[in-house]
C-alpha positions in Angstrom: 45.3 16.4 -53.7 44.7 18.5 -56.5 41.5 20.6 -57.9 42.4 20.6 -62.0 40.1 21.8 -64.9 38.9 18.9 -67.1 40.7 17.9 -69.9 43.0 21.0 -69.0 45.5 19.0 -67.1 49.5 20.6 -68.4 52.5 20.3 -66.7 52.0 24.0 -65.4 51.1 24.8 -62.1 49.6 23.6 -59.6 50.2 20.0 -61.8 54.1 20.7 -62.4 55.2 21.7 -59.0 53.5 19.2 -57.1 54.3 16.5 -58.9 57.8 17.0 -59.8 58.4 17.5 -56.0 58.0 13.9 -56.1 59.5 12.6 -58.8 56.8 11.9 -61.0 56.8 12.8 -64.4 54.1 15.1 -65.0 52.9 15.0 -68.7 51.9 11.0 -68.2 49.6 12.5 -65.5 48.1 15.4 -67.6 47.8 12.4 -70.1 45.6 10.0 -68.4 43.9 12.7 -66.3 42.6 14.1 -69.6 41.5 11.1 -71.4 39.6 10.1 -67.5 37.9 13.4 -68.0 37.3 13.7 -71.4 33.8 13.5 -70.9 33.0 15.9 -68.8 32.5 19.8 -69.7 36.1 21.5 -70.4 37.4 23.6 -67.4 34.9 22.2 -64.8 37.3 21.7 -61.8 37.8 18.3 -60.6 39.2 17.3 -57.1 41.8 14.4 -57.7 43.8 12.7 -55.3 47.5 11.1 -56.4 49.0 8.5 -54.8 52.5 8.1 -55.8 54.6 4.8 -55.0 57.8 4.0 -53.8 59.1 3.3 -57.6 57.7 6.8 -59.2 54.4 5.3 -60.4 51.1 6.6 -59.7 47.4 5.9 -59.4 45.2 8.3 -59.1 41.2 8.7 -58.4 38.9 12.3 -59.4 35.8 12.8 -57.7 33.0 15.1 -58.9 33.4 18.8 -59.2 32.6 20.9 -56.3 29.8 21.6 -54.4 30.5 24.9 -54.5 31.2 24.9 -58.4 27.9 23.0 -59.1 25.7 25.6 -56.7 27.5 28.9 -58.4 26.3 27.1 -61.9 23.4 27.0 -60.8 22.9 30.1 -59.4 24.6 32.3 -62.0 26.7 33.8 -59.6 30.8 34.3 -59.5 32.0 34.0 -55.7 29.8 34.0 -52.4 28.7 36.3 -50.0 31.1 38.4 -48.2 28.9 38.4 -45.3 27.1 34.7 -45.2 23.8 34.6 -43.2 23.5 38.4 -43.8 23.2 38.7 -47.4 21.6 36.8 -50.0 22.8 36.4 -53.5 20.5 33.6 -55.0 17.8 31.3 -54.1 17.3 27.5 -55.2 15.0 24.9 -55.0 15.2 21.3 -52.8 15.1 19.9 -56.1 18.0 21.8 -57.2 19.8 20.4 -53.8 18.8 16.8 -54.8 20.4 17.0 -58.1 23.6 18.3 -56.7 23.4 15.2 -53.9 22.7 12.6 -56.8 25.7 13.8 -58.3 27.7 13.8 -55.1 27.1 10.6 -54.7 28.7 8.8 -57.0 32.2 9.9 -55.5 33.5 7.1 -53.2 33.5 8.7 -49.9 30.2 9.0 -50.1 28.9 5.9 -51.5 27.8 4.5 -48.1 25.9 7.9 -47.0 22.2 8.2 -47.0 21.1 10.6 -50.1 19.3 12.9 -47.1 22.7 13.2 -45.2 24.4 14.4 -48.4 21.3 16.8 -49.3 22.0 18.5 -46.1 25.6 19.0 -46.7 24.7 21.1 -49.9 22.3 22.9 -48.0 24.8 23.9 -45.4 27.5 24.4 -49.2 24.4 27.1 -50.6 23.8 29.0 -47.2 27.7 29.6 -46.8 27.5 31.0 -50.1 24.6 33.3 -49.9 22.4 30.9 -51.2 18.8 30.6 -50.1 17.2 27.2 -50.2 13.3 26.9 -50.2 11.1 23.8 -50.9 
């Protein structure tokens, strides 16, 4: 499991490391990562998970960025609260939160989840950062 900018994959760390620990040549990764996320925003961080077989190949799958990510976008703001439930840094909309789900969504472990479950989730994502939903 890695979280790697789009179209920013290099054999650097965290790609290098982890993949050369088991035997996979890394710039074939970077490679195809890149051209999978060539259309999405350079730099937006995306969750990928690597599978790598008995005979040094690999598949991998990438997932949507963040929660987090997509509510500090949002928001304008660089990190969370320091003090979550005590402070907060931003307020959003539920419309805001159903954007974020419909994106969600589309990632696999979430496919068979009802949209309300996932809205929920982002809910509890914005109030651990600081974030103040209203309707």
């Amino acid at each position: 499991r890695l979280v790697v900018g789009a179209g920013k994959a290099a054999p650097t760390p965290p790609v290098g490391p982890a993949l050369g620990a088991k035997g996979v040549k890394s710039m074939d990764f970077c490679k195809e990562f890149n051209a999978r996320t060539a259309h999405i925003n350079t730099g937006v961080p995306v969750p990928c998970t690597i599978i790598v077989q008995p005979d040094r190949s690999f598949t991998f799958t990438t997932k949507s960025p963040t929660t987090s990510y997509l509510l500090k976008q949002i928001t304008g703001i660089e990190k969370g609260t320091a003090k979550t439930g005590h402070e907060t840094l931003a307020t959003i909309s539920l419309k805001h939160v159903y954007e974020i789900a419909k994106i969600k969504r589309t990632d696999e472990h979430m496919q068979g989840l009802p949209l309300e479950s996932i809205c929920r989730a982002v809910v509890g994502s914005a109030r651990s950062l600081g974030i103040n939903v209203i309707p």
